[in-house]
PyMOL Python script that loads the backbone (N, CA, C, O; Angstrom):
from pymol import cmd

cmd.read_pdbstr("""\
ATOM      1  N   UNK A   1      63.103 -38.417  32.166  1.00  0.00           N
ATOM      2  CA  UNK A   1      64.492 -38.295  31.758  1.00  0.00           C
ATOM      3  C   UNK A   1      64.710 -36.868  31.255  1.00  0.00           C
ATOM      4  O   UNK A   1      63.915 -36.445  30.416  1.00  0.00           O
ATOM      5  N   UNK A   2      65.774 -36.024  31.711  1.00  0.00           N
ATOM      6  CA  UNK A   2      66.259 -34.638  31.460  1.00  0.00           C
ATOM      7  C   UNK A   2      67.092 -35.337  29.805  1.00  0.00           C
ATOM      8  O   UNK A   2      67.674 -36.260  29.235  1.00  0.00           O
ATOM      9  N   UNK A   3      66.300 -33.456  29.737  1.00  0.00           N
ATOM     10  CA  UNK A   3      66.887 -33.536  27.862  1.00  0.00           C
ATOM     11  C   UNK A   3      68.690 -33.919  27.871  1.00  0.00           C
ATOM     12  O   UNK A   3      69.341 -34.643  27.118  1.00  0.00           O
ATOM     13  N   UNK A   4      69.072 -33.161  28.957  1.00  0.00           N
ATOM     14  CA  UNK A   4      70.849 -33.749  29.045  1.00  0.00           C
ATOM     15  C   UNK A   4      70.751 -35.294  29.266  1.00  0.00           C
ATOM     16  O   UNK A   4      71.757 -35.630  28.641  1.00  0.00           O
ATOM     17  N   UNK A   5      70.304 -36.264  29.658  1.00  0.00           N
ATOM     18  CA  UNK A   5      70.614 -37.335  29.865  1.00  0.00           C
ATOM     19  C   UNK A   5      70.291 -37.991  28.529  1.00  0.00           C
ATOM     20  O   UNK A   5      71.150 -38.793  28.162  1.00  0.00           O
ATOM     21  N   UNK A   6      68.958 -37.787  27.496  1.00  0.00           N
ATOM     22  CA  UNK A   6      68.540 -38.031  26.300  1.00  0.00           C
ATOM     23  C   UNK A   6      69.773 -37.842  25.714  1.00  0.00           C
ATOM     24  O   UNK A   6      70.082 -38.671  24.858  1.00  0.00           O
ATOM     25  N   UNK A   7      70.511 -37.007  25.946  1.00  0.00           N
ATOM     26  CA  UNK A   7      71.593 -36.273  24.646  1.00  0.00           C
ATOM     27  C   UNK A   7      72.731 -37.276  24.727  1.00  0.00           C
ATOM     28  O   UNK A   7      73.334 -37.964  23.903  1.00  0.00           O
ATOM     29  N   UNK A   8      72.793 -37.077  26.137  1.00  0.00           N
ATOM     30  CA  UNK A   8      74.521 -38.749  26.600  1.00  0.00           C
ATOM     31  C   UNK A   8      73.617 -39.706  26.058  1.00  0.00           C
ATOM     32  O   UNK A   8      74.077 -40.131  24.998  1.00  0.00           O
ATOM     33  N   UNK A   9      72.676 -40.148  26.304  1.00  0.00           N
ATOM     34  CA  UNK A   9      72.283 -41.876  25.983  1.00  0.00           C
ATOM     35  C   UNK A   9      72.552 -41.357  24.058  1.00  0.00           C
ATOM     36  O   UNK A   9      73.178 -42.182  23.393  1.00  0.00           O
ATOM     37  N   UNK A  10      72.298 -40.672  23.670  1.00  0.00           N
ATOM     38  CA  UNK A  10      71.963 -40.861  22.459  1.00  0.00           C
ATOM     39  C   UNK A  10      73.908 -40.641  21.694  1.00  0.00           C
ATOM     40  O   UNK A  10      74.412 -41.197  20.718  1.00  0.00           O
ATOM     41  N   UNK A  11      74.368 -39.858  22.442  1.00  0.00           N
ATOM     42  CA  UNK A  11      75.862 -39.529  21.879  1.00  0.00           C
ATOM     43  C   UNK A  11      76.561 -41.235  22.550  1.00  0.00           C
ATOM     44  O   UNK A  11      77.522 -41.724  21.957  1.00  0.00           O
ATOM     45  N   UNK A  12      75.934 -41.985  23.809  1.00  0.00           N
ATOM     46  CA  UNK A  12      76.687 -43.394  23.616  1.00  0.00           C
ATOM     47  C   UNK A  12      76.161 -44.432  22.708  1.00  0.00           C
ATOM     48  O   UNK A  12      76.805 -45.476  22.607  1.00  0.00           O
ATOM     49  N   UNK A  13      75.078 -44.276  22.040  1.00  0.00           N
ATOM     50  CA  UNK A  13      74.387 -45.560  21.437  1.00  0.00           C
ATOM     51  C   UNK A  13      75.535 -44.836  20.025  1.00  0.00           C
ATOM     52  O   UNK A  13      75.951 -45.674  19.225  1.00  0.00           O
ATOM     53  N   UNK A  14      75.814 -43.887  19.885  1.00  0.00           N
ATOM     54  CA  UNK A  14      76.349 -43.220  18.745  1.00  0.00           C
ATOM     55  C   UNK A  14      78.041 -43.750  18.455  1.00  0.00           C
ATOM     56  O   UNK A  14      78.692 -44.115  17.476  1.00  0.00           O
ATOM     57  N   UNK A  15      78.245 -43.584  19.674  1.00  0.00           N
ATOM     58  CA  UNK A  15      79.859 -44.358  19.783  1.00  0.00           C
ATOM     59  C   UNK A  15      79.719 -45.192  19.947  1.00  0.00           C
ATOM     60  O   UNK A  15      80.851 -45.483  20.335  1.00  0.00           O
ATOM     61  N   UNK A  16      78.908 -46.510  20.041  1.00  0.00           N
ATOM     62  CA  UNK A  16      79.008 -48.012  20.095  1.00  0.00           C
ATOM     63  C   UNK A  16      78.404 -48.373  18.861  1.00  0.00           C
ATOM     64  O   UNK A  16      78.424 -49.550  18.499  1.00  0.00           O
ATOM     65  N   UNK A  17      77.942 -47.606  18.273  1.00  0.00           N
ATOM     66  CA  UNK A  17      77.554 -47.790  16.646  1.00  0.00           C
ATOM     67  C   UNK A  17      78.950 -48.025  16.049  1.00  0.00           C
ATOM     68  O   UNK A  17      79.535 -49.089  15.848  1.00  0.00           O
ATOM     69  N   UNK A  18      79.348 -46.713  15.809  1.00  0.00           N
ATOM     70  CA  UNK A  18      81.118 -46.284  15.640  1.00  0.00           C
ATOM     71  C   UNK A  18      81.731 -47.644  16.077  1.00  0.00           C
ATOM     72  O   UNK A  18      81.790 -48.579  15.280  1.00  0.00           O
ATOM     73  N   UNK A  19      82.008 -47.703  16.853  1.00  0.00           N
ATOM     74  CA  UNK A  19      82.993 -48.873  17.690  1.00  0.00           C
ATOM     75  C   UNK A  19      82.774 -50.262  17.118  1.00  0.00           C
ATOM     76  O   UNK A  19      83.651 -51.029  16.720  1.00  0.00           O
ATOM     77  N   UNK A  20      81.175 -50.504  17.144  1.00  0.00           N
ATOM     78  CA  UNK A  20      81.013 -51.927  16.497  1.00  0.00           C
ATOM     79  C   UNK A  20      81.371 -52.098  15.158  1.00  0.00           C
ATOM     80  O   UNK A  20      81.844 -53.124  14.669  1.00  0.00           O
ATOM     81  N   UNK A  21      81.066 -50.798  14.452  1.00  0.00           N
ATOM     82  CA  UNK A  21      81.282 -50.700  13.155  1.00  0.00           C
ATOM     83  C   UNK A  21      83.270 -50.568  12.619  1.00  0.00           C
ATOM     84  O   UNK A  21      83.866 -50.735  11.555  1.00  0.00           O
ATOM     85  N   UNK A  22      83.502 -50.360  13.402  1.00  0.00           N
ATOM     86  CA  UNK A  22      85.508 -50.605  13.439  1.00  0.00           C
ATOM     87  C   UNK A  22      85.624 -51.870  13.389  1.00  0.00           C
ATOM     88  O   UNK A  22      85.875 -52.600  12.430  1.00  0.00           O
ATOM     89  N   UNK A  23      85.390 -52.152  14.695  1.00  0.00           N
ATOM     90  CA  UNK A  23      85.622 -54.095  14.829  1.00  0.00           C
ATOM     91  C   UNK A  23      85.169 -54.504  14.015  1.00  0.00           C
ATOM     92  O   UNK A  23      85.756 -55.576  13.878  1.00  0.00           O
ATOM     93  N   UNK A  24      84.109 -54.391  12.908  1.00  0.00           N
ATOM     94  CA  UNK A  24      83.547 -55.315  12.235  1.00  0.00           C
ATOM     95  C   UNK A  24      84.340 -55.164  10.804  1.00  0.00           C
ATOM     96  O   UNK A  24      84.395 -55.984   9.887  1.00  0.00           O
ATOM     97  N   UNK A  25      84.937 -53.858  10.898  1.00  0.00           N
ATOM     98  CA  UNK A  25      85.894 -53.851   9.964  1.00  0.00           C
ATOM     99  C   UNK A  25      87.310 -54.518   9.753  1.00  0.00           C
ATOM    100  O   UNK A  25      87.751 -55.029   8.723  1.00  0.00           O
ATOM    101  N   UNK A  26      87.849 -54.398  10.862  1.00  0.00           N
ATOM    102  CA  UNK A  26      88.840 -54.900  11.407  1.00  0.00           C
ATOM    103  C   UNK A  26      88.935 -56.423  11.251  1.00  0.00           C
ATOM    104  O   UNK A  26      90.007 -56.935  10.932  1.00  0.00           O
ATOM    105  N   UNK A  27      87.496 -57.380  11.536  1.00  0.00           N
ATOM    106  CA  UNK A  27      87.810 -58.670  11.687  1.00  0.00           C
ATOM    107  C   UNK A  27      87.644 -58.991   9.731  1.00  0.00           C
ATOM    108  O   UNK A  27      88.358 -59.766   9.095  1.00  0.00           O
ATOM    109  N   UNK A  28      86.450 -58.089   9.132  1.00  0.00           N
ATOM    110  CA  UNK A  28      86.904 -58.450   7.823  1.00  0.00           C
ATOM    111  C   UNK A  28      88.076 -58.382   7.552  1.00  0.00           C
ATOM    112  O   UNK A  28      88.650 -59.452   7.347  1.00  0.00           O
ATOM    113  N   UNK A  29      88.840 -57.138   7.455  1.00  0.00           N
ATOM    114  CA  UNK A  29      89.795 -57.184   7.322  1.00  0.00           C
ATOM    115  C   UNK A  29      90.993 -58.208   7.759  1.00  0.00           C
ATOM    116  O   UNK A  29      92.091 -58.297   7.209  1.00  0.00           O
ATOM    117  N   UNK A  30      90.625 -58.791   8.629  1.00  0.00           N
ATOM    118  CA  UNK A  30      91.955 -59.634   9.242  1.00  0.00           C
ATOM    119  C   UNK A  30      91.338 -61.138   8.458  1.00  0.00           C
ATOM    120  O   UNK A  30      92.068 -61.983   7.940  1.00  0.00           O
ATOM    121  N   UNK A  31      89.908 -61.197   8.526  1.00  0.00           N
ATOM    122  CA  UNK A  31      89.791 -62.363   7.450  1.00  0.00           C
ATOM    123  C   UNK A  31      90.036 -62.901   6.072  1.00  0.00           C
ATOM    124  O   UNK A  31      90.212 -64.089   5.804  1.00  0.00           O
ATOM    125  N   UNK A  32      90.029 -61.942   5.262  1.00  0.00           N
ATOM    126  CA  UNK A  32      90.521 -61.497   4.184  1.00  0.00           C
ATOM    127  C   UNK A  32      91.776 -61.651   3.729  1.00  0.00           C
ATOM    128  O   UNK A  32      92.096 -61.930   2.574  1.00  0.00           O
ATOM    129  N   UNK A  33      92.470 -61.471   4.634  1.00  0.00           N
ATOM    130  CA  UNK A  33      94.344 -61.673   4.960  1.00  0.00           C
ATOM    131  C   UNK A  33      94.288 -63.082   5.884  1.00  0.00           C
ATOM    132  O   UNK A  33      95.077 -63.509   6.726  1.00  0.00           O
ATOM    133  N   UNK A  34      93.566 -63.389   5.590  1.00  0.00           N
ATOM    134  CA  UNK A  34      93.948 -65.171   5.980  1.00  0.00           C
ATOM    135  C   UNK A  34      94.400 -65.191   7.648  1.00  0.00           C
ATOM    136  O   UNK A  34      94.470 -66.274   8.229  1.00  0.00           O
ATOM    137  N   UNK A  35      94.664 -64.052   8.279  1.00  0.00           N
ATOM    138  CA  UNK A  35      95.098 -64.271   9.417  1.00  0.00           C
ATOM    139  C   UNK A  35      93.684 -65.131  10.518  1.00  0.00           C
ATOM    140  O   UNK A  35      93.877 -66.071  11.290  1.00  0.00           O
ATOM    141  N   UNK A  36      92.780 -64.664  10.334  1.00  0.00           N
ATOM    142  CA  UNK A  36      91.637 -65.746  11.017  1.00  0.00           C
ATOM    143  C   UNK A  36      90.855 -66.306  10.070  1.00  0.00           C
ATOM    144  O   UNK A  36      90.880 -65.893   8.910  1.00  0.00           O
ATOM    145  N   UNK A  37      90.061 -67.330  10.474  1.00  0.00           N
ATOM    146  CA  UNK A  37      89.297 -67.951  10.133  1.00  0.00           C
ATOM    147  C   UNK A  37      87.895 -68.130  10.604  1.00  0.00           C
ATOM    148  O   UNK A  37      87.439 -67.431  11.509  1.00  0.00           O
ATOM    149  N   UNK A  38      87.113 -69.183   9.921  1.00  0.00           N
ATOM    150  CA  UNK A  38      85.843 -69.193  10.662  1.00  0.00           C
ATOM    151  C   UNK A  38      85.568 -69.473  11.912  1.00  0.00           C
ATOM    152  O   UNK A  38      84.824 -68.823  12.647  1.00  0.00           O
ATOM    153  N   UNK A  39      86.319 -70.703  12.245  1.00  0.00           N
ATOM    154  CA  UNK A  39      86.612 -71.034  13.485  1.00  0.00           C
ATOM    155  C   UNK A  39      86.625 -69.913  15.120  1.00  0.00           C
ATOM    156  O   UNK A  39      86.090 -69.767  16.219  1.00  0.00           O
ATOM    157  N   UNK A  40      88.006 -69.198  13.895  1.00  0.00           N
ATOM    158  CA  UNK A  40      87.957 -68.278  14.964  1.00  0.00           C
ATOM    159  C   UNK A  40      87.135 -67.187  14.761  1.00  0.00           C
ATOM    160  O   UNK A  40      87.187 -66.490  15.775  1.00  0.00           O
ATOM    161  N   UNK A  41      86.574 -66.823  14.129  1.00  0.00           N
ATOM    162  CA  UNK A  41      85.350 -66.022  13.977  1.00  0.00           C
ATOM    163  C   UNK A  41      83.781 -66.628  15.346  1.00  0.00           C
ATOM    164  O   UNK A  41      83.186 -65.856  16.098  1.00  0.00           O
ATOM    165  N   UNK A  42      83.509 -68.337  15.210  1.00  0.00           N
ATOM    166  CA  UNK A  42      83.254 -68.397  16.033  1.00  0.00           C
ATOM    167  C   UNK A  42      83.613 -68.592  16.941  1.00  0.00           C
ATOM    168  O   UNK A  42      82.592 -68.924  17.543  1.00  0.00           O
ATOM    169  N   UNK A  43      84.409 -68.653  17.621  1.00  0.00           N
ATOM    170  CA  UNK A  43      85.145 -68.549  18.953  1.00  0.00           C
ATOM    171  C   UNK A  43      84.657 -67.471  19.599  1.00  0.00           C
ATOM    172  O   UNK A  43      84.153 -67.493  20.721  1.00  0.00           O
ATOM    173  N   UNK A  44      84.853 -66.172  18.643  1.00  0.00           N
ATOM    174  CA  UNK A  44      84.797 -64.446  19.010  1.00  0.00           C
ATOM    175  C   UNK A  44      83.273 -64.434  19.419  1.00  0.00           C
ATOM    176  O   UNK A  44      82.862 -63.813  20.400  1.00  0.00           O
ATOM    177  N   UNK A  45      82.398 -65.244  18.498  1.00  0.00           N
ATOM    178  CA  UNK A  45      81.071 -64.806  18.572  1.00  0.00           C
ATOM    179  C   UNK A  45      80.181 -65.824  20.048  1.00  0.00           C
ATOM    180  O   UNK A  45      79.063 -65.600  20.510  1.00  0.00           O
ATOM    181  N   UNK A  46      80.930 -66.651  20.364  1.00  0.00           N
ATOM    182  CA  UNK A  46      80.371 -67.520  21.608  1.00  0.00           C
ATOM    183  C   UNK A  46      80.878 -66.665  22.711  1.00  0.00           C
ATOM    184  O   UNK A  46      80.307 -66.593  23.799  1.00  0.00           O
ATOM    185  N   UNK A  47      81.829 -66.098  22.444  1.00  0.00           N
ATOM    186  CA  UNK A  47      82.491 -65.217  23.628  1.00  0.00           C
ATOM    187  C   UNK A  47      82.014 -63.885  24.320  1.00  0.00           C
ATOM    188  O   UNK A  47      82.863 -62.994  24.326  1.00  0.00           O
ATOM    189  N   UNK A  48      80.955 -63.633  24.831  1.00  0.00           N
ATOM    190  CA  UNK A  48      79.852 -62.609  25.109  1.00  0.00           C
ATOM    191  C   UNK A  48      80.965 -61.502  25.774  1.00  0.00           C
ATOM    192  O   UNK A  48      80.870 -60.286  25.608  1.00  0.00           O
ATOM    193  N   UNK A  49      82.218 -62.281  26.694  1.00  0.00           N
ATOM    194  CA  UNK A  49      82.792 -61.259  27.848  1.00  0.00           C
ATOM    195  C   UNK A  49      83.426 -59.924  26.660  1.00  0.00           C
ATOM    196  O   UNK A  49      83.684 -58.907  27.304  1.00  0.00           O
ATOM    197  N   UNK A  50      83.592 -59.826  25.751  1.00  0.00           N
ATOM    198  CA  UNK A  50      83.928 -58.722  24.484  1.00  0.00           C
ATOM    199  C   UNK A  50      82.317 -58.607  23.978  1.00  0.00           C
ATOM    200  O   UNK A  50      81.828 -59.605  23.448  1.00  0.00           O
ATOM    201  N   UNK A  51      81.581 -57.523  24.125  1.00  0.00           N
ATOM    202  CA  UNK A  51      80.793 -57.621  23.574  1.00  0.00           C
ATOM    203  C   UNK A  51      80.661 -57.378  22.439  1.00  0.00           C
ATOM    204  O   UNK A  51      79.862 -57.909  21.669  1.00  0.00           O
ATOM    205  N   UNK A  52      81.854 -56.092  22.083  1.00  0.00           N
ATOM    206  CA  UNK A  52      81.810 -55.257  20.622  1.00  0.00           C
ATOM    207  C   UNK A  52      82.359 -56.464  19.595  1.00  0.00           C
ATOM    208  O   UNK A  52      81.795 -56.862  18.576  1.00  0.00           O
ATOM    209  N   UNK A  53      83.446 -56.862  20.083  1.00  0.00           N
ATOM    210  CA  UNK A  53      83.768 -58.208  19.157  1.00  0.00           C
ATOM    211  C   UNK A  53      82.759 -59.405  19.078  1.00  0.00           C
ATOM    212  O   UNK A  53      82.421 -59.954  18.029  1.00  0.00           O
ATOM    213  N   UNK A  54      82.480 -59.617  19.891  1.00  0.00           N
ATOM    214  CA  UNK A  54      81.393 -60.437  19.761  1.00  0.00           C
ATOM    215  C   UNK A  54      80.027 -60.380  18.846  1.00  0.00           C
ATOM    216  O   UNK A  54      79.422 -61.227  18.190  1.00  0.00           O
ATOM    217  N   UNK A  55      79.855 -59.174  19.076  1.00  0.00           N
ATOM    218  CA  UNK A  55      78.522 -58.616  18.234  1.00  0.00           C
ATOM    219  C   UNK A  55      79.147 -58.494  16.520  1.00  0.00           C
ATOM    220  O   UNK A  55      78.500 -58.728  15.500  1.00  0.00           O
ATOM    221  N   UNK A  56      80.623 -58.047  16.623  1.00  0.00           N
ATOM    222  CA  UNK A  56      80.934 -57.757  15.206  1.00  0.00           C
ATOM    223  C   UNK A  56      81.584 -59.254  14.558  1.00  0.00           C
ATOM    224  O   UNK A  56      81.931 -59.363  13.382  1.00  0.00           O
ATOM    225  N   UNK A  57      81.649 -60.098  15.334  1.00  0.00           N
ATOM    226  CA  UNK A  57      82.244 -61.019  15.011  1.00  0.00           C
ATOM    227  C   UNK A  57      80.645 -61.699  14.501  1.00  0.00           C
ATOM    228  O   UNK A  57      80.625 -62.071  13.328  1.00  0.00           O
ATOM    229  N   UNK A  58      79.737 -61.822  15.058  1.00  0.00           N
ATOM    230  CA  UNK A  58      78.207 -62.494  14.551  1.00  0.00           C
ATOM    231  C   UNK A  58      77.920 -62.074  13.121  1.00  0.00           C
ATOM    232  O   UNK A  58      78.080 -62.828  12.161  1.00  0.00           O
ATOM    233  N   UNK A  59      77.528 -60.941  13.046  1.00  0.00           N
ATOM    234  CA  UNK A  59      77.867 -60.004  11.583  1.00  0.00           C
ATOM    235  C   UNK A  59      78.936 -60.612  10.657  1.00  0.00           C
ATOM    236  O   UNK A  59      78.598 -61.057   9.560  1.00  0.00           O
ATOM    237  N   UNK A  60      80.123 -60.641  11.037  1.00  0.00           N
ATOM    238  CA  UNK A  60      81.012 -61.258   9.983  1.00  0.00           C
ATOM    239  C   UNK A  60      81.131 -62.084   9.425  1.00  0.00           C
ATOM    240  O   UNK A  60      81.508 -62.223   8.261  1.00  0.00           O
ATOM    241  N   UNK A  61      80.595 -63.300  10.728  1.00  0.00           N
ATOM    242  CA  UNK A  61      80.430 -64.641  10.583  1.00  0.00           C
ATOM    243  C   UNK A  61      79.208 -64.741   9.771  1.00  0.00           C
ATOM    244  O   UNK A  61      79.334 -65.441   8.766  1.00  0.00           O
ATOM    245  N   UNK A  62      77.938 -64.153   9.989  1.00  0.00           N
ATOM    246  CA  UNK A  62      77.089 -64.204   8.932  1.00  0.00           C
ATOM    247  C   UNK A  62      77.251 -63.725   7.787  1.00  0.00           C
ATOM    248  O   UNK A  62      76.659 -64.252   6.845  1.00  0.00           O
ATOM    249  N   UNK A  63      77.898 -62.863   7.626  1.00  0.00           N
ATOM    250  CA  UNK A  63      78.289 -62.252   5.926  1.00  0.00           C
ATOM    251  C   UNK A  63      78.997 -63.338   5.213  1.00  0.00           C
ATOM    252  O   UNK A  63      78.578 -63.848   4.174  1.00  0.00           O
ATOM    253  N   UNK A  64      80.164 -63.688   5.859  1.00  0.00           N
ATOM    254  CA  UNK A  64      81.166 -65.296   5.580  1.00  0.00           C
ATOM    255  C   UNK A  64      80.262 -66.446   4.970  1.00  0.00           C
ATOM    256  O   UNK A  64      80.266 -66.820   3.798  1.00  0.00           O
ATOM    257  N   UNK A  65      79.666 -66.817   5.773  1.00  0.00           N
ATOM    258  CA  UNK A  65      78.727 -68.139   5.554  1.00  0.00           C
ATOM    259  C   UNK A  65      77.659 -68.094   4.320  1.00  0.00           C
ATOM    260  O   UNK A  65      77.086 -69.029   3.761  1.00  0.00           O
ATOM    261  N   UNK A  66      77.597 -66.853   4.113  1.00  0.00           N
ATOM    262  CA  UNK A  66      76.282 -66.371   2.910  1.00  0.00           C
ATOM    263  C   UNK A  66      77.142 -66.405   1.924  1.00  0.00           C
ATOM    264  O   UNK A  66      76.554 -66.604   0.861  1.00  0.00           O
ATOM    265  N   UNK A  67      78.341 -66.293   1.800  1.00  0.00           N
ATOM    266  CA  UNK A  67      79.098 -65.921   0.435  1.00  0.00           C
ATOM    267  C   UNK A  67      79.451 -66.887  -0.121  1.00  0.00           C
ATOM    268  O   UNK A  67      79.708 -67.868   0.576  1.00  0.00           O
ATOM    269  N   UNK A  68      79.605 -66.979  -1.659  1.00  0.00           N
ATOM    270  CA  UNK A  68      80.108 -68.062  -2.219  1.00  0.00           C
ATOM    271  C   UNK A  68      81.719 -68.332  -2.332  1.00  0.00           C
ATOM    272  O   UNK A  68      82.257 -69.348  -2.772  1.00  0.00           O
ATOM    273  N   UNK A  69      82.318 -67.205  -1.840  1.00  0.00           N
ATOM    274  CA  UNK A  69      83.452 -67.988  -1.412  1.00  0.00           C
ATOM    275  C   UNK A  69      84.048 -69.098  -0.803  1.00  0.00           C
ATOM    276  O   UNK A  69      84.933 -69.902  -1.095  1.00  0.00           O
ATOM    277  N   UNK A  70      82.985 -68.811   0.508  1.00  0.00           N
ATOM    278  CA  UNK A  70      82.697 -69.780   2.058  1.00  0.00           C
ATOM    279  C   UNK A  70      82.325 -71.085   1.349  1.00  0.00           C
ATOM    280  O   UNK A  70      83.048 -72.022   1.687  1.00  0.00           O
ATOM    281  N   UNK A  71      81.506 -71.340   0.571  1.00  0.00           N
ATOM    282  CA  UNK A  71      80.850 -72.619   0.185  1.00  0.00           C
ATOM    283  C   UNK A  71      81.478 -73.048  -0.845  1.00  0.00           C
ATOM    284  O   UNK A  71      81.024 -74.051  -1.396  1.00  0.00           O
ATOM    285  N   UNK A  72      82.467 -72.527  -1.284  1.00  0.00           N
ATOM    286  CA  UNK A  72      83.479 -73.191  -2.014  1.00  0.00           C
ATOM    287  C   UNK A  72      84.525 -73.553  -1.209  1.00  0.00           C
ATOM    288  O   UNK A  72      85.060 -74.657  -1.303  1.00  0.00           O
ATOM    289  N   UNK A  73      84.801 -72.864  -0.566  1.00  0.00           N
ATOM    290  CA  UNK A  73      86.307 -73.457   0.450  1.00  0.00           C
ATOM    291  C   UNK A  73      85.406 -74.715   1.179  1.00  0.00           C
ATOM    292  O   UNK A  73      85.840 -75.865   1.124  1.00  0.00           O
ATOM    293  N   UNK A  74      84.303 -74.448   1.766  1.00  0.00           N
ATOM    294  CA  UNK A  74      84.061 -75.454   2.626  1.00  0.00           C
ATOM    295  C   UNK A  74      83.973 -77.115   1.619  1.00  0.00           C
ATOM    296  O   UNK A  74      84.420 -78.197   2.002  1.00  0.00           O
ATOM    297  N   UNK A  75      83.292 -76.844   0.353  1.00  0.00           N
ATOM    298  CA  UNK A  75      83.269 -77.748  -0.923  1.00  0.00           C
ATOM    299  C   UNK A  75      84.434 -78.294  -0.779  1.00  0.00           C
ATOM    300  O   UNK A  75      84.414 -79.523  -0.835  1.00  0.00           O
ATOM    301  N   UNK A  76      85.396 -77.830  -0.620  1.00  0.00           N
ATOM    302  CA  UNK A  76      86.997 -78.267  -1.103  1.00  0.00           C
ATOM    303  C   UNK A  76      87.588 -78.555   0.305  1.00  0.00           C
ATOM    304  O   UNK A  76      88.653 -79.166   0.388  1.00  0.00           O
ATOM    305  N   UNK A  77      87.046 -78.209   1.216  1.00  0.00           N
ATOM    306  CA  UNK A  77      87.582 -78.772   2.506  1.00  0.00           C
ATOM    307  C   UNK A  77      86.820 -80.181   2.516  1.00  0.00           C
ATOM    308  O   UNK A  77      87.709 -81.001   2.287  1.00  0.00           O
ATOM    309  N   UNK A  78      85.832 -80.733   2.641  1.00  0.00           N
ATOM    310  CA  UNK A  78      85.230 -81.736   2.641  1.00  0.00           C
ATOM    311  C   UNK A  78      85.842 -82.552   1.520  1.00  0.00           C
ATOM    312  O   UNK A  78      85.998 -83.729   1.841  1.00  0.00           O
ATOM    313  N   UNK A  79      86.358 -82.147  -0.112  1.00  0.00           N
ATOM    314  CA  UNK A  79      86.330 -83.259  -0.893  1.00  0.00           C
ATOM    315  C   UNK A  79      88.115 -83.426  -0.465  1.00  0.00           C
ATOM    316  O   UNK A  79      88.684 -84.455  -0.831  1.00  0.00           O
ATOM    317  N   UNK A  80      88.757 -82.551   0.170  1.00  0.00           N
ATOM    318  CA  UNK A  80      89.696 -82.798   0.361  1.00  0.00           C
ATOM    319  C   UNK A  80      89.568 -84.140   1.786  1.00  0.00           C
ATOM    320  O   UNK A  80      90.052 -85.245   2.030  1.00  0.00           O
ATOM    321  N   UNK A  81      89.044 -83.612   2.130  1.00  0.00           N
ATOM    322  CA  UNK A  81      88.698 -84.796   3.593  1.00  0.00           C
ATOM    323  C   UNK A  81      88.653 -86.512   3.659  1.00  0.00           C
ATOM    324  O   UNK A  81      89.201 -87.453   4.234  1.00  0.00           O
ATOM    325  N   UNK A  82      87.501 -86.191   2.556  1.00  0.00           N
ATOM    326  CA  UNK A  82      87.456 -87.563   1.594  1.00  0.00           C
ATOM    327  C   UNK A  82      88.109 -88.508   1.172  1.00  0.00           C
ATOM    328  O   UNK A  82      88.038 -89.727   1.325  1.00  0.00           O
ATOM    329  N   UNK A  83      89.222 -87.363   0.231  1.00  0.00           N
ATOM    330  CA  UNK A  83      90.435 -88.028  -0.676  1.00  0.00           C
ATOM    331  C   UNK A  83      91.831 -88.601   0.567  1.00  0.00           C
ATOM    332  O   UNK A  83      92.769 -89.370   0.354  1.00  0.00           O
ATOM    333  N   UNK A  84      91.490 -87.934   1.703  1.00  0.00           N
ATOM    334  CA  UNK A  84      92.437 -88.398   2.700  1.00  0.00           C
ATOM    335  C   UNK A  84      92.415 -89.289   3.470  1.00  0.00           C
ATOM    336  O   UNK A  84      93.377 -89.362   4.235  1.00  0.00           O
ATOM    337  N   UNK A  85      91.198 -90.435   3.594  1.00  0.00           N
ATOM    338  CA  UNK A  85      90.615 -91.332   3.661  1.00  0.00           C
ATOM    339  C   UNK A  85      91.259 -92.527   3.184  1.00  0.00           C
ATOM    340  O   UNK A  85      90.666 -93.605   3.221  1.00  0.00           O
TER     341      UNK A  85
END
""", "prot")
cmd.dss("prot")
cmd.show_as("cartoon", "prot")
cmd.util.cbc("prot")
cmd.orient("prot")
């Protein structure tokens, strides 16, 4: 491999760093504001044909699920479930 071709592979792994790292901002961000959810978080992440979303949507979805926010809403989604019974 010519040192010019080293330099493109390395300036694209550089912009798909960049890129994944937007989207992954972006979907926090849109999660945060209630506009999506987990659901659709996995939706994004089963969906391979987007890869950048996809990849940033896995990331998000794992940050989500670790937090104790997540396991409180989900707490209160279930006892709500219950009581509707």
């Amino acid at each position: 491999m010519s040192i010019l071709a080293e330099g493109v592979g390395k300036k694209l792994a550089k912009k798909a760093k960049h890129s994944d790292a937007v989207m992954t901002g972006i979907l926090v961000t849109k999660y945060k504001m209630g506009q999506i959810d987990v659901e659709d978080l996995e939706k994004m992440a089963a969906d391979a044909s987007r890869v950048e979303r996809c990849s940033a949507a896995k990331k998000v979805l794992d940050a989500v699920k670790d937090s104790p926010d997540f396991l409180r809403q989900e707490a209160a989604l279930l006892a709500n479930s219950n009581d509707n019974r």
